[in-house]
Wavefront OBJ file of the C-alpha trace (Angstrom):
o trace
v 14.045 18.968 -1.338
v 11.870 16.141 -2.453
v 10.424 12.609 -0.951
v 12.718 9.730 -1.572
v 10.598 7.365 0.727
v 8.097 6.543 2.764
v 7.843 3.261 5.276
v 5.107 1.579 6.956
v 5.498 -0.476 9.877
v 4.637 -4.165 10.028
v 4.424 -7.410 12.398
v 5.712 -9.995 9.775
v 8.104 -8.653 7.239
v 7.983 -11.728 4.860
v 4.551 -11.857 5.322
v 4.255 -7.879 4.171
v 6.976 -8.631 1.363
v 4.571 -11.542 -0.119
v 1.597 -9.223 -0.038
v 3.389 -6.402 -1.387
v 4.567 -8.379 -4.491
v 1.946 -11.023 -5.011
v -1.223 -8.876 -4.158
v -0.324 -5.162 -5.141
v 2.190 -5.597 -7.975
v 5.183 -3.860 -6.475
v 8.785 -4.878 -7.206
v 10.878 -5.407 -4.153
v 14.087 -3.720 -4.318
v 15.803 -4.482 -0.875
v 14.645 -7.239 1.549
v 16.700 -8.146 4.699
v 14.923 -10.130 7.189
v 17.394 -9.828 9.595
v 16.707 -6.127 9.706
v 13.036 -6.320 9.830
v 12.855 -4.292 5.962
v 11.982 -4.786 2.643
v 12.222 -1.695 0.052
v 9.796 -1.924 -3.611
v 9.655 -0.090 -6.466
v 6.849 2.542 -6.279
v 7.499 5.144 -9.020
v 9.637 8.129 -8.320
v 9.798 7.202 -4.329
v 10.469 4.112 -2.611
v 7.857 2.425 -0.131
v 9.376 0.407 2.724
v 7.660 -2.043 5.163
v 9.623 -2.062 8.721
v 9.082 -4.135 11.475
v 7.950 -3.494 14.766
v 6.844 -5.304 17.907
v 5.109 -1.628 18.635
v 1.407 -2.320 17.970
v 0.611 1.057 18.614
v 2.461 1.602 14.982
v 0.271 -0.838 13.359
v -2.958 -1.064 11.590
v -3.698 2.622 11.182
v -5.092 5.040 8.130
v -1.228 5.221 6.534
v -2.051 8.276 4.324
v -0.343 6.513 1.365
v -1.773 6.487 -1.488
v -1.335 4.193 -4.518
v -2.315 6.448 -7.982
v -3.587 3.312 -10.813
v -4.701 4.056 -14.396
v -8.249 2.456 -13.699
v -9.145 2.259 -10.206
v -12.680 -0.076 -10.854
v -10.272 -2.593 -13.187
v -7.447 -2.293 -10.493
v -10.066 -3.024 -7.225
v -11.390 -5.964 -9.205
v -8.129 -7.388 -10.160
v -6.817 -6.774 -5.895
v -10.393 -8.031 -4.825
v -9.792 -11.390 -7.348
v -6.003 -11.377 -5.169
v -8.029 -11.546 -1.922
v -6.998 -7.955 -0.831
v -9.688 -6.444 1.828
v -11.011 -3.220 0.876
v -12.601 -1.084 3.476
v -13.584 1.309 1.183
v -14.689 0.362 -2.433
v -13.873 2.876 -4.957
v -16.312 5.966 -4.219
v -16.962 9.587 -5.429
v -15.624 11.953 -3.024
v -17.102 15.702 -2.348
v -14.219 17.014 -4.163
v -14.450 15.760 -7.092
v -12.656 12.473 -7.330
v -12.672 8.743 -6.437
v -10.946 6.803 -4.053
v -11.046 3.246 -2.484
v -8.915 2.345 0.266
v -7.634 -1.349 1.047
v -5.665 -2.886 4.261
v -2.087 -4.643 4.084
v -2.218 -7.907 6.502
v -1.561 -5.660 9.354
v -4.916 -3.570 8.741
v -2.434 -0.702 7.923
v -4.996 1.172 5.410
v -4.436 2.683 1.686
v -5.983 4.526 -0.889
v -6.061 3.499 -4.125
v -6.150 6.645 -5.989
v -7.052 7.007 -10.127
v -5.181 10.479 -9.293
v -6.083 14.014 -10.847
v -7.709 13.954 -14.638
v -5.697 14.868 -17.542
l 1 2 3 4 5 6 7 8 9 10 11 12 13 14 15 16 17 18 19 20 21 22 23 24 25 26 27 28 29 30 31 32 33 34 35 36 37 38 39 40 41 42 43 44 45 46 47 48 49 50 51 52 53 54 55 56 57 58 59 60 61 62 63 64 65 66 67 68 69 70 71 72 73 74 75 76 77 78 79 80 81 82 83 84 85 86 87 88 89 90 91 92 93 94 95 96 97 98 99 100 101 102 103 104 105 106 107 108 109 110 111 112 113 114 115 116 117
């Protein structure tokens, strides 16, 4: 068994498909307005946006986390996109670093340099 997906849900799916592509770099896959969904490219798993009118799906800590080769560089180049961080990049206790940024929906992040080599 392994992850294929995961989906986050959204107010404005063109919205989330514009800041998906043009802020965080991701290739979109699927997009059907009609349907409230757009699928991107996010490695070895697919991350969705899904439309709601459920606010009490929206704007929470997701849990997702988006592993970058140089998470100061990558937060600079997001920041220079206009993408709010509510966290910049910061040591943790155990050992690593994370920073964690908010779609337009204030659904949070983390931007992850993932485990050293």
């Amino acid at each position: 068994m392994k992850i294929g997906y995961v989906n986050v849900f959204v107010s404005d799916i063109e919205q989330s498909k514009r800041f998906f592509e043009d802020s965080i770099g991701l290739t979109c896959q699927v997009a059907d307005a009609s349907h409230g969904y757009a699928s991107f490219n996010a490695g070895p798993i697919s991350f969705g946006a899904a439309q709601t009118d459920d606010a009490d799906k929206i704007g929470r800590l997701t849990g997702i986390g988006f592993i970058v080769d140089d998470i100061d560089q990558t937060y600079n180049e997001l920041l220079a996109k206009g993408v709010e961080f509510e966290m910049p990049p910061t040591a943790q206790p155990w050992g690593g670093v994370l920073a964690l940024f908010k779609d337009p929906d204030g659904n949070v992040f983390y931007l992850d340099p993932g485990m050293p080599h």
